[in-house]
C-alpha positions in Angstrom: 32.5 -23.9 -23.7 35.5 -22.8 -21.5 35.6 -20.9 -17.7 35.3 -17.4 -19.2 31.9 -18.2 -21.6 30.4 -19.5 -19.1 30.8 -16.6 -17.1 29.8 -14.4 -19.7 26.6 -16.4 -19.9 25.6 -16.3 -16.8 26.4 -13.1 -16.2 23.8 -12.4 -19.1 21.7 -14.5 -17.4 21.7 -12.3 -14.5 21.6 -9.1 -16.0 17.7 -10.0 -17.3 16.6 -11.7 -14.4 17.6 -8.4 -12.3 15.7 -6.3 -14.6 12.4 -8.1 -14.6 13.1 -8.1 -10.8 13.8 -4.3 -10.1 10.9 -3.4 -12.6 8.6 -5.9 -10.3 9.9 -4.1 -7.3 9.8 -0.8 -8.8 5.7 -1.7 -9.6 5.1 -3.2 -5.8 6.3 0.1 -4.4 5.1 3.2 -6.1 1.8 1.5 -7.8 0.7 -1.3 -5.5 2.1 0.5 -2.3 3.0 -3.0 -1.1 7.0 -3.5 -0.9 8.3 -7.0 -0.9 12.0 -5.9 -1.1 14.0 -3.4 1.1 15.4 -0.3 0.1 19.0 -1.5 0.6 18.4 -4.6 -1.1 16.5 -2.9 -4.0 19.6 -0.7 -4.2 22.4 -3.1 -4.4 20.6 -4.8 -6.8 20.6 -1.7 -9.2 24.3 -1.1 -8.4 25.1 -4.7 -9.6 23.0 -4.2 -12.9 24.7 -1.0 -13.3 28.1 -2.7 -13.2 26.6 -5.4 -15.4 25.2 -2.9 -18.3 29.0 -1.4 -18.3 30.2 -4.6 -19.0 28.2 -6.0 -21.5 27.2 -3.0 -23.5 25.6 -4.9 -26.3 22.6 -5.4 -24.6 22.0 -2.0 -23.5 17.5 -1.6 -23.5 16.5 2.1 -23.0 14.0 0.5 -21.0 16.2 -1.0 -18.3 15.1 0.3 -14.8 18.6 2.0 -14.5 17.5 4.4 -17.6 14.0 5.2 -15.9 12.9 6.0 -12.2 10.0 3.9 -11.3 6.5 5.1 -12.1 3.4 5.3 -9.7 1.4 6.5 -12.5 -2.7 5.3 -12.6 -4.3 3.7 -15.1 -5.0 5.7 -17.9 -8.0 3.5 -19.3 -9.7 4.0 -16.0 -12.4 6.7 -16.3 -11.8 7.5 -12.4 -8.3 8.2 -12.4 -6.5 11.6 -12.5 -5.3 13.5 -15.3 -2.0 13.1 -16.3 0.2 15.7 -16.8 3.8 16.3 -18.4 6.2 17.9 -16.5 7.5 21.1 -17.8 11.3 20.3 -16.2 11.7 15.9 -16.0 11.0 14.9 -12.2 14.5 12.5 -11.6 15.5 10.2 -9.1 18.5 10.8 -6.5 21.8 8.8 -6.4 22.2 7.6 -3.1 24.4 5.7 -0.6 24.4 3.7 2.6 28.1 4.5 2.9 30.0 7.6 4.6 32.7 7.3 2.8 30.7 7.6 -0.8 29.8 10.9 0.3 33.3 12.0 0.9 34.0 10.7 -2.4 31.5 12.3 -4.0 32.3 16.1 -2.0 35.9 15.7 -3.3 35.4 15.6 -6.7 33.0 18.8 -6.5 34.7 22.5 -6.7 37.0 23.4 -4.0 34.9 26.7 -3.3 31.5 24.7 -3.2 28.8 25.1 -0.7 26.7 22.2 0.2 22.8 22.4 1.4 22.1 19.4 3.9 18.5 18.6 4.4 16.7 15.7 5.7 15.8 12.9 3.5 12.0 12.5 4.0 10.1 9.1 3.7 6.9 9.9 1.1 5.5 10.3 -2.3 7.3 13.1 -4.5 5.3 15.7 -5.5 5.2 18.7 -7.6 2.9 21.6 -7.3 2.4 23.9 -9.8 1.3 27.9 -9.0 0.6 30.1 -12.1 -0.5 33.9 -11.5 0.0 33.0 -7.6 -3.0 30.3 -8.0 -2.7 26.7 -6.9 -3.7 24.7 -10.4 -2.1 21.5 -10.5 -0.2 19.1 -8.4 1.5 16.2 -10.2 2.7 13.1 -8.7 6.9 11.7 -9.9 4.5 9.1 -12.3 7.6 7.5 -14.7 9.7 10.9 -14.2 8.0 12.9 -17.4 4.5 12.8 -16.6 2.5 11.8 -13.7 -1.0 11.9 -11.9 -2.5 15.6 -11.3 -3.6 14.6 -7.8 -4.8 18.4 -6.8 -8.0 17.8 -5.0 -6.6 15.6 -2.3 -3.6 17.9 -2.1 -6.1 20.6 -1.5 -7.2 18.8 1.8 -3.5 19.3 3.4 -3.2 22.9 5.3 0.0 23.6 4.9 0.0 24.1 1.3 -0.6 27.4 0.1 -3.9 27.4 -2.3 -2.8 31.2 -3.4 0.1 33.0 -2.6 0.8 36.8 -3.3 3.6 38.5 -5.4 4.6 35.5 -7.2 5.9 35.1 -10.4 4.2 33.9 -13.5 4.8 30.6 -13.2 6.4 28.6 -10.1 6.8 24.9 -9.0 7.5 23.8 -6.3 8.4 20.4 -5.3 8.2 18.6 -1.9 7.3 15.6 0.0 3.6 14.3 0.9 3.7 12.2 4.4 2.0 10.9 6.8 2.4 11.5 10.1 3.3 8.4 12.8 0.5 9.4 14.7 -1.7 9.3 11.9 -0.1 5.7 10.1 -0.7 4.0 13.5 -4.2 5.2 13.7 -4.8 3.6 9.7 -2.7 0.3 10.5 -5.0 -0.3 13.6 -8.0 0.5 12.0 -7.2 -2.0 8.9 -5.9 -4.4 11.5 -9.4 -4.4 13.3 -10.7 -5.1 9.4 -8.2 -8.0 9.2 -6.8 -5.7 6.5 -3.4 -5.6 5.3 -1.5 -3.3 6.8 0.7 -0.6 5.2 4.6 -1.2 5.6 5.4 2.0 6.2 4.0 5.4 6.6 5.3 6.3 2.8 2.8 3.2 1.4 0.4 4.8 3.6 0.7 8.4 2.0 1.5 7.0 -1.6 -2.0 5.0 -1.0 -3.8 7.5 0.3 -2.6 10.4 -2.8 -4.5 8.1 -5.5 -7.7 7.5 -3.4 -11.0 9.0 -5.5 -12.6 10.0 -2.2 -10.9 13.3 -1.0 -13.2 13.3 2.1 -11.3 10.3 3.0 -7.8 11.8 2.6 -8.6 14.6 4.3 -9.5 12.1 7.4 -6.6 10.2 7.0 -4.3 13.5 7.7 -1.3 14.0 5.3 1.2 16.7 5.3 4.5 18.1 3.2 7.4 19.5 3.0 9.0 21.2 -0.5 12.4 21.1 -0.8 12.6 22.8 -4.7 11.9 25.3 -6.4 11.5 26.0 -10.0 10.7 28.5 -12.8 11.8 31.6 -14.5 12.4 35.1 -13.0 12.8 33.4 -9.7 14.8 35.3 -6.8 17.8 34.4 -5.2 21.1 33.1 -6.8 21.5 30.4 -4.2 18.9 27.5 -3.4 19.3 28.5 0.4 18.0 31.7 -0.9 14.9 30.3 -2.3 14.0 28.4 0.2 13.7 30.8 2.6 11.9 32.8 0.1 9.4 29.9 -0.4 8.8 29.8 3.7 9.0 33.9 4.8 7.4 35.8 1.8 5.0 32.8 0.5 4.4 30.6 3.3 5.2 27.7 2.2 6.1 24.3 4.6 10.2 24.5 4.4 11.8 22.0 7.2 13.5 23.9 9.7 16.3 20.8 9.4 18.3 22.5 6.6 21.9 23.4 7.6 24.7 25.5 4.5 28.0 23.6 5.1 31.6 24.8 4.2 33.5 21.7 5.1 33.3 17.8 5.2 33.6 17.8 8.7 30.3 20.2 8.9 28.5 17.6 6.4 29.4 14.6 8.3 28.2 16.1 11.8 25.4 17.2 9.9 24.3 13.4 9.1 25.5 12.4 12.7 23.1 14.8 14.8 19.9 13.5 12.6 21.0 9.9 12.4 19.9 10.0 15.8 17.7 13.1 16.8 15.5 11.8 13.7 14.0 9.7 15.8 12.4 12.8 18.0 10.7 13.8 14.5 6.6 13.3 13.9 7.2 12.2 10.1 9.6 9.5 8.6 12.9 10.4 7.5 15.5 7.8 6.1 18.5 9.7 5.1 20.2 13.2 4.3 19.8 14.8 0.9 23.4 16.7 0.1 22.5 19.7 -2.7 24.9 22.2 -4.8 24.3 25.9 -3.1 25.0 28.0 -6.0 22.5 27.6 -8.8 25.0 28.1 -11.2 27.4 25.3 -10.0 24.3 23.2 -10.5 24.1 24.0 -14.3 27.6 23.5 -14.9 27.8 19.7 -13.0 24.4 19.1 -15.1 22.4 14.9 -14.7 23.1 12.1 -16.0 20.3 9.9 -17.6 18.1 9.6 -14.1 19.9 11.9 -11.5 21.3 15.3 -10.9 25.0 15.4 -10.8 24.8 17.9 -7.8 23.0 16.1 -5.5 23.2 12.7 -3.8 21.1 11.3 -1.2 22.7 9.5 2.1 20.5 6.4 3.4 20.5 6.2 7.4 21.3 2.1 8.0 18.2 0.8 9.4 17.7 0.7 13.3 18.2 -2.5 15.0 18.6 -3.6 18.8 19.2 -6.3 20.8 17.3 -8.1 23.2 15.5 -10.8 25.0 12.6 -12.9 23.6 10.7 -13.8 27.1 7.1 -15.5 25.5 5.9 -16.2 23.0 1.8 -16.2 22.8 -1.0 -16.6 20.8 -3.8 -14.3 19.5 -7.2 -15.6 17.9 -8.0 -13.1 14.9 -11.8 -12.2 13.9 -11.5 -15.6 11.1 -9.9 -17.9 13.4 -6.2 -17.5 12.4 -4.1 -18.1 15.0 -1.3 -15.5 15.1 2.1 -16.5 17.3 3.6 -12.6 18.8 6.8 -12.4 20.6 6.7 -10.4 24.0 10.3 -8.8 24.3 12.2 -7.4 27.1 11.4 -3.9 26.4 13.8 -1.8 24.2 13.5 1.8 22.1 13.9 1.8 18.6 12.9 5.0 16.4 11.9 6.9 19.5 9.4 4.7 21.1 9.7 1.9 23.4 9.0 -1.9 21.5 8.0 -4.9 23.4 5.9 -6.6 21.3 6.0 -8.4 17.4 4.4 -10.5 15.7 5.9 -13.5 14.5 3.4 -13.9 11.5 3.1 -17.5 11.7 4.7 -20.8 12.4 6.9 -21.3 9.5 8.1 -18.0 10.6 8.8 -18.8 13.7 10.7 -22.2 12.4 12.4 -20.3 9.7 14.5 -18.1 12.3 15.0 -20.9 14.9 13.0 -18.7 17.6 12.8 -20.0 21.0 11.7 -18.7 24.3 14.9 -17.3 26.4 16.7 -16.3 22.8 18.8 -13.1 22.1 16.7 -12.0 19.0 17.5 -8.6 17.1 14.9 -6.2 16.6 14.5 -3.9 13.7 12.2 -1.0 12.2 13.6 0.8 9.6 11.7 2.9 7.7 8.5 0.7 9.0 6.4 0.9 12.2 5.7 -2.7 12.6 8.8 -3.9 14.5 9.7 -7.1 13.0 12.7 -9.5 14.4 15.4 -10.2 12.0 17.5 -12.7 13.6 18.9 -14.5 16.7 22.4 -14.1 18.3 23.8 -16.8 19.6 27.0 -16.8 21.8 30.0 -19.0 20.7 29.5 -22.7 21.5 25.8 -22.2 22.4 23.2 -24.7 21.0 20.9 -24.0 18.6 17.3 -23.4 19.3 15.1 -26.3 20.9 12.3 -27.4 18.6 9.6 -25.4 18.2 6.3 -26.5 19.3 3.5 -24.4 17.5 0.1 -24.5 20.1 -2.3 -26.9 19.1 -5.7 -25.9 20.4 -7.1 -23.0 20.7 -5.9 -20.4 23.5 -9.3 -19.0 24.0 -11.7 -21.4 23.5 -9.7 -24.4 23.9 -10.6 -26.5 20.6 -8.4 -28.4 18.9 -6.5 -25.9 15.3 -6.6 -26.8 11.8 -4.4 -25.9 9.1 -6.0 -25.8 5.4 -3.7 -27.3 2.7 -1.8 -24.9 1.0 -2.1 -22.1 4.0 0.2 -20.8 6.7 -1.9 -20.3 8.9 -3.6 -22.7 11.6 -7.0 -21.7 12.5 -9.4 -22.4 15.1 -12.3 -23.7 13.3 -14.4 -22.7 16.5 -16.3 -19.6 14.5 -19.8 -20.5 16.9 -18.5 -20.0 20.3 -15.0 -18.6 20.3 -15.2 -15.4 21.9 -12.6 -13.7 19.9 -14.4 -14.7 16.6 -17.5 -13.8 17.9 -16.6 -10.3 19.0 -14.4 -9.4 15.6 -16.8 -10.1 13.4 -19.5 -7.7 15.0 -16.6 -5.2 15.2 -16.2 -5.7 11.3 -20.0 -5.5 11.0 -20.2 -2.2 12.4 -16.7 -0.6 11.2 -16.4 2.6 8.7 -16.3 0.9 5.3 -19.4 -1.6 6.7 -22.1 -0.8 8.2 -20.8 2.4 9.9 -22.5 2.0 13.0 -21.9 5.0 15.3 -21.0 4.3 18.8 -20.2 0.9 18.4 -16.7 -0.2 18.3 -14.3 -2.5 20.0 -14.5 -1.9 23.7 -18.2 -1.3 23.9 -18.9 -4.9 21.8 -16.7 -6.6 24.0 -18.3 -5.3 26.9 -21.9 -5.6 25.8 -20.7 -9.6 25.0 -19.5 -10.0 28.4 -23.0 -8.7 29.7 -24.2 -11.2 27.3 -26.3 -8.6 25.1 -24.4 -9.3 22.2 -23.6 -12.7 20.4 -23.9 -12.5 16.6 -24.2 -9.2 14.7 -28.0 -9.5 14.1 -28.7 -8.8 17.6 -27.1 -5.7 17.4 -30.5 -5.0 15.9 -32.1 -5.6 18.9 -30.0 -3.5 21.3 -32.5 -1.8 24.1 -32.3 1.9 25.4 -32.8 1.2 28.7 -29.7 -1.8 28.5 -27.3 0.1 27.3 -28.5 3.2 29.9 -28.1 1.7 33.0 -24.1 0.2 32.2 -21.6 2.6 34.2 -19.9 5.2 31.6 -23.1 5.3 29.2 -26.1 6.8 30.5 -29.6 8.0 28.4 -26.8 10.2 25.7 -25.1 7.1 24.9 -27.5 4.4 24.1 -29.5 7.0 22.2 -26.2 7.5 19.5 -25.8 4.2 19.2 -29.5 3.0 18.4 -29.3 6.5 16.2 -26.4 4.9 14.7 -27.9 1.5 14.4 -31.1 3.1 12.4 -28.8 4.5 9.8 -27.0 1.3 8.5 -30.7 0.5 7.3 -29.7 1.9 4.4 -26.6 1.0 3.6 -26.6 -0.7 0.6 -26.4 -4.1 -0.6 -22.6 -4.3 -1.4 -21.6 -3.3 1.9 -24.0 -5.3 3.6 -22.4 -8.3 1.9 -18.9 -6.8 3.2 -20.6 -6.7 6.6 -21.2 -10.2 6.5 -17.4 -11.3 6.9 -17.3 -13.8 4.5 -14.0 -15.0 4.7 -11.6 -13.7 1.9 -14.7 -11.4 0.2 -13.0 -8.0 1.1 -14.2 -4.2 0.1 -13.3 -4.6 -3.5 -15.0 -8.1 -4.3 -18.0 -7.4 -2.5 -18.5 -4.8 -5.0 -17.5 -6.9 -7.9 -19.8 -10.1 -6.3 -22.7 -7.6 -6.0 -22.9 -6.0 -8.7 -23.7 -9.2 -10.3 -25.5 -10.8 -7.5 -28.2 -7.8 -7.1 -29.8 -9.3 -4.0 -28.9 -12.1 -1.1 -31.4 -14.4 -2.6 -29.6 -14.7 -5.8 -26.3 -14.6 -4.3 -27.3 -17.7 -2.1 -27.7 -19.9 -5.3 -25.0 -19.3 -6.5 -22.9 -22.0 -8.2 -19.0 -22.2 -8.0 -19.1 -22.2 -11.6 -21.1 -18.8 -11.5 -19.1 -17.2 -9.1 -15.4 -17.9 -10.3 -16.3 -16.4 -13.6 -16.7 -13.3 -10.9 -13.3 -11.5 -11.5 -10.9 -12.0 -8.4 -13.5 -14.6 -7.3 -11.4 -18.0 -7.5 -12.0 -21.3 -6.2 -11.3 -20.9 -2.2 -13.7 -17.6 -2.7 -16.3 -19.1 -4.1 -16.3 -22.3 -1.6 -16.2 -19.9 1.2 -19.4 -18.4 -0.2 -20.9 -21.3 -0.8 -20.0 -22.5 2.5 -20.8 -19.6 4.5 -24.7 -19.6 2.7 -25.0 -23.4 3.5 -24.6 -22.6 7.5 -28.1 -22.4 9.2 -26.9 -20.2 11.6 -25.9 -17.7 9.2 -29.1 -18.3 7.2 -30.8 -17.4 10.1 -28.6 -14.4 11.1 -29.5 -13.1 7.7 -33.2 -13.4 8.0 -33.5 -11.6 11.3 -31.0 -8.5 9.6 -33.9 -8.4 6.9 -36.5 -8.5 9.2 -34.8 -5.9 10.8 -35.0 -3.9 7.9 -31.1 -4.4 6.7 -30.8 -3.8 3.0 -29.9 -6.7 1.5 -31.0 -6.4 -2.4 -29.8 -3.7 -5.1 -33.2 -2.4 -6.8 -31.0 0.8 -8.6 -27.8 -1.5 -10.1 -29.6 -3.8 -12.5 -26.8 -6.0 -13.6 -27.9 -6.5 -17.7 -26.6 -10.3 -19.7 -26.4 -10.3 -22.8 -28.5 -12.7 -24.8 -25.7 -13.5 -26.7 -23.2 -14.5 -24.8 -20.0 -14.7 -27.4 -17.4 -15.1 -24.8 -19.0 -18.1 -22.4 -16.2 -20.1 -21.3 -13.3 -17.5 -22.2 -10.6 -16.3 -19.8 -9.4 -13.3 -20.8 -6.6 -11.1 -20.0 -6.4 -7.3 -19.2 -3.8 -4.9 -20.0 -2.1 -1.9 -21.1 -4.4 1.5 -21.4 -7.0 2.2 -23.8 -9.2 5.4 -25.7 -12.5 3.5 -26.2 -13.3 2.5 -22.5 -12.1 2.1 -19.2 -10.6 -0.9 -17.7 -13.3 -1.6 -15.6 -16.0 -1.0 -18.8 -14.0 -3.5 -20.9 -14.0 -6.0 -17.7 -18.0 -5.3 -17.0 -18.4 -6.0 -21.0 -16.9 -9.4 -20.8 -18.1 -10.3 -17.5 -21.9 -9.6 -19.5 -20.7 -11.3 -22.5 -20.0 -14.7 -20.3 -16.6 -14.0 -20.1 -14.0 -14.3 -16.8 -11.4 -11.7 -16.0 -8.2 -13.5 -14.7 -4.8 -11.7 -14.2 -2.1 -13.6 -15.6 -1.4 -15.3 -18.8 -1.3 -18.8 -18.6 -2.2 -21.5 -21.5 -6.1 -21.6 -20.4 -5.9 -18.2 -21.7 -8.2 -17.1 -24.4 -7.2 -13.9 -25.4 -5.1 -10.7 -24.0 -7.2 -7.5 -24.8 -4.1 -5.5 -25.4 -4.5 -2.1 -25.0 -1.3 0.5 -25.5 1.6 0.5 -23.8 1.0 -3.4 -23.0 3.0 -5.1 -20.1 6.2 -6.5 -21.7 6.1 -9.5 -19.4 2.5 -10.2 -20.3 3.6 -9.7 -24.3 6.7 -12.0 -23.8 4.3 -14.4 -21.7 1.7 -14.2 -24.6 4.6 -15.3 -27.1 6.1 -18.2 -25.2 2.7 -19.5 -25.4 1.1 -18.6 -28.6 -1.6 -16.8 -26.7 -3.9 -14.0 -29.1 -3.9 -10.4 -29.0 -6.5 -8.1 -29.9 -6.7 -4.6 -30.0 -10.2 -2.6 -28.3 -11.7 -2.3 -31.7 -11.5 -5.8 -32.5 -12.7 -7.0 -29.1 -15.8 -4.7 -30.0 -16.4 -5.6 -33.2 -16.3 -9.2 -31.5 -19.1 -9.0 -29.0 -21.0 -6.0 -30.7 -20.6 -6.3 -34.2 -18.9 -2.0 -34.1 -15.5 -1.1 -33.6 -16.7 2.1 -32.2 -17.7 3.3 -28.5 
């Protein structure tokens, strides 16, 4: 094989491997809400597979994430999730840039009598809401660019969006941005902090997340907004999309950004991006670049799309926001499981309008990974995200590299000595009796929103009601007295009587969020459910063998032993008896969990995906969960079978292949463990 075949081979090489990447990254931002790679990076990667697909045109696939825009569509086979919808006019992506002079390029090969509409670029989920006879009636999500989700009820909860609007003609769209204020994303990120909950990377995850919740009341709490940038339709006024955007704002009152500038000249694009690459940072929503439009509607038409983008439009990316300064200390903080997390205390400096002096440093490979040491230049970046992260360390010429890192080695509270489990990151402090941090986190988690709810109760007062030593494990929150709580300076008769109010309605919260309560390590919102469901009441959850509760689905083996565990502590055992005496729910009597006699699939693992007509995803994983069956997520060679429903994962099918792994359609899994193809 000479120089040039080789190339050509692994060129080829790199031209799959960066589409199963971009369509993973494509799937970890608009459906899972939970980014791993950065804009910039996600788009040099497409330019490169671009420049790839142009050289090797034999292996053009219509499929290939540079012929689709990504899709944050639900599952269809789930019986909860919206509607979908086609679009009447496709919903594309914009071509975008991080470079100034790609813009110029692009403005000089438009028409030399061309107007240009610069707008900001805001950071959210695309929407597109749909008015017919001047009545609200759907609002549909991007989804894969021809249909999406109709997401209308939680839209409903934002203000700003007309519901009716008067004059209008038959049939309107309007398209727009759904965000979420700062104010409101750092509210959420410190609420799911307080939960040990992930946190959302940015405030667009946050609004993309919060779109697709089933609980509107919940959206509505969380506080979106918009702004519509597009309109479409027939008989619409104006010749100009200047024109009909100030249409959409004066005569319908629709949320237009004020930001929106007509320019004549480079010069007036250009000091256009300069004034908002820094007076964005004034603004109460994300923004991350300039969107450049076509005025005249008619020049539109004639410059047309290509396969994914408009040929009169491109987007400018502002290059995220970094500074430089000093790390002074580094210190430690004791989280509500033990994990010790190291956070860097920086010489104060502003980045996207407020003032930073604080990161977190995640853990200690982390902190070894960047060569961090105390006294170190470090750079400081946000981006499109809150969280400010540090990216690297300057060093000057000549000067030595970071001294070796010394992660602590007891803990900073309580003083006893860390552990770090094999496999983990983290080092905990396995102190959960007397640590005070521990202590006081897991009563905040007992009482927070999605647990026990209790009114009245949250961090500051359980700290201080520990300090007065009235507190020390949840279940004597149960024994909280009026006359107490009274007497402390700040509360008075008022106060203690909302929170023993408070403390009388988790009574009956139910079993599966009593479980949550408990702060089992690792048992979050979502397994709780799926753990309770099956386990109807404490008793039988306490028995529970690891062999029982891994064929749970997403209950694996560190799960399970921290169930296990947790139920073998006499402590705990005793903590639960005095929440029943109490009167805490702690058994389902309504959800009777019915196994089958017949259990045809004991000892399967089987394999989820694609969408189906017959049931929902989470019937089909309740059927083989009764039929002795386990739920896992990827195909591996213990796998079974893949209940394949339509429009299949490819890399689950190619997976599947590669190992000779079965497929079956819903009716034969039916006729399988009911003898009926049919519902």
């Amino acid at each position: 094989m000479n120089l040039f075949e080789d190339i050509e081979r692994n060129e080829k090489q790199e031209l799959l491997n960066l589409r199963r990447e971009l369509e993973t990254a494509n799937r970890q931002y608009y459906v899972d809400n939970a980014p791993t790679m950065s804009d910039r990076e996600f788009d040099e990667k497409m330019h490169r597979l671009e420049e790839l697909e142009k050289r090797y045109p034999q292996m053009n696939d219509p499929l290939s994430p540079t012929r689709h825009v990504g899709s944050d569509l639900a599952e269809k086979g789930n019986n909860k999730a919206f509607e979908q919808v086609t679009h009447r006019y496709p919903m594309l992506s914009l071509a975008n840039t991080y470079s100034e002079a790609d813009i110029q390029d692009w403005l000089h090969h438009l028409p030399s009598d061309v107007e240009i509409v610069c707008e900001l670029k805001y950071d959210g989920l695309s929407i597109s809401l749909w008015y017919e006879n001047g009545t609200l009636t759907k609002a549909v999500t991007r989804g894969d660019g021809q249909k999406g989700d109709n997401v209308l009820r939680n839209i409903q909860t934002i203000r700003s969006i007309p519901q009716h609007i008067d004059n209008a003609p038959a049939f309107l769209e309007m398209r727009g941005e759904v965000l979420l204020p700062w104010e409101n994303f750092e509210r959420i990120n410190r609420e799911r902090e307080e939960q040990e909950e992930s946190l959302f990377a940015n405030p667009r995850n946050a609004a993309s997340g919060t779109l697709k919740l089933l609980d509107s009341n919940e959206v509505a709490r969380r506080g979106l907004t918009c702004y519509l940038y597009y309109m479409l339709g027939e008989h619409l006024p104006g010749q100009t999309h200047y024109e009909r955007l100030q249409t959409a704002r004066n005569n319908w009152g629709f949320p237009i950004s004020d930001a929106i500038r007509v320019c004549h000249s480079i010069n007036e694009v250009m000091d256009f991006i300069h004034q908002w690459d820094t007076r964005r940072k004034e603004l109460p929503v994300a923004t991350d670049g300039i969107v450049l439009k076509v005025n005249h509607l008619h020049q539109q038409e004639e410059l047309g799309y290509t396969a994914k983008t408009p040929r009169w439009a491109i987007a400018y990316k502002f290059p995220a926001e970094k500074q430089l300064t000093r790390l002074e200390k580094i210190t430690y903080q004791v989280g509500r499981t033990g994990v010790i997390t190291p956070v860097a205390n920086l010489q104060p400096v502003q980045l996207s309008g407020t003032m930073v002096s604080r990161a977190t440093l995640h853990n200690e490979d982390f902190v070894r990974q960047l060569g961090l040491s105390e006294g170190d230049m470090v750079w400081v970046e946000k981006g499109g995200e809150i969280i400010p992260k540090i990216t690297g360390v300057e060093r000057g010429e000549g000067e030595m590299a970071a001294k070796d890192y010394t992660f602590v080695s007891v803990c900073p509270e309580c003083g006893t000595p860390l552990v770090r489990v094999e496999g983990e990151a983290a080092w905990r402090c396995p102190n959960d009796k007397t640590c005070p941090p521990q202590l006081c986190g897991k009563m905040v988690h007992f009482v927070s929103r999605k647990a026990m709810n209790i009114d009245g109760l949250g961090e500051e007062t359980i700290d201080l009601f520990y300090t007065k030593g009235m507190l020390h494990n949840v279940a004597d929150i149960y024994a909280l007295n009026r006359d107490d709580i009274a007497v402390i300076p700040g509360f008075g008769t008022k106060s203690a009587d909302k929170i023993l109010a408070g403390v009388e309605v988790s009574k009956s919260v139910p079993w599966h969020r009593v479980l949550f309560a408990l702060g089992i390590r690792m048992v979050g919102e979502t397994t709780a459910k799926k753990i309770a469901r099956r386990y109807r009441s404490v008793d039988e959850l306490q028995w529970a063998t690891r062999e029982q509760l891994m064929s749970i689905d997403d209950v694996g083996e560190q799960i399970a032993d921290n169930i296990i565990a947790w139920f073998e502590d006499m402590d705990n055992l005793e903590m639960v008896m005095r929440l029943r005496q109490a009167g805490v729910q702690f058994a389902d009597h309504e959800n009777v969990e019915k196994v089958e006699d017949n259990p045809v699939l004991q000892g399967m693992s089987i394999v989820i995906s694609g969408t189906f007509n017959l049931h929902s995803r989470d019937e089909y994983k309740e059927m083989i969960e009764r039929y002795g069956g386990k739920n896992v997520g990827s195909v591996s060679k213990k796998t079974s079978f893949i209940l394949a429903g339509e429009n299949m994962g490819p890399e689950k099918r190619k997976k599947a292949e590669e190992l000779g792994v079965e497929l079956k359609s819903e009716e034969e899994f039916l006729v399988m463990v009911n003898g009926r193809p049919e519902a």
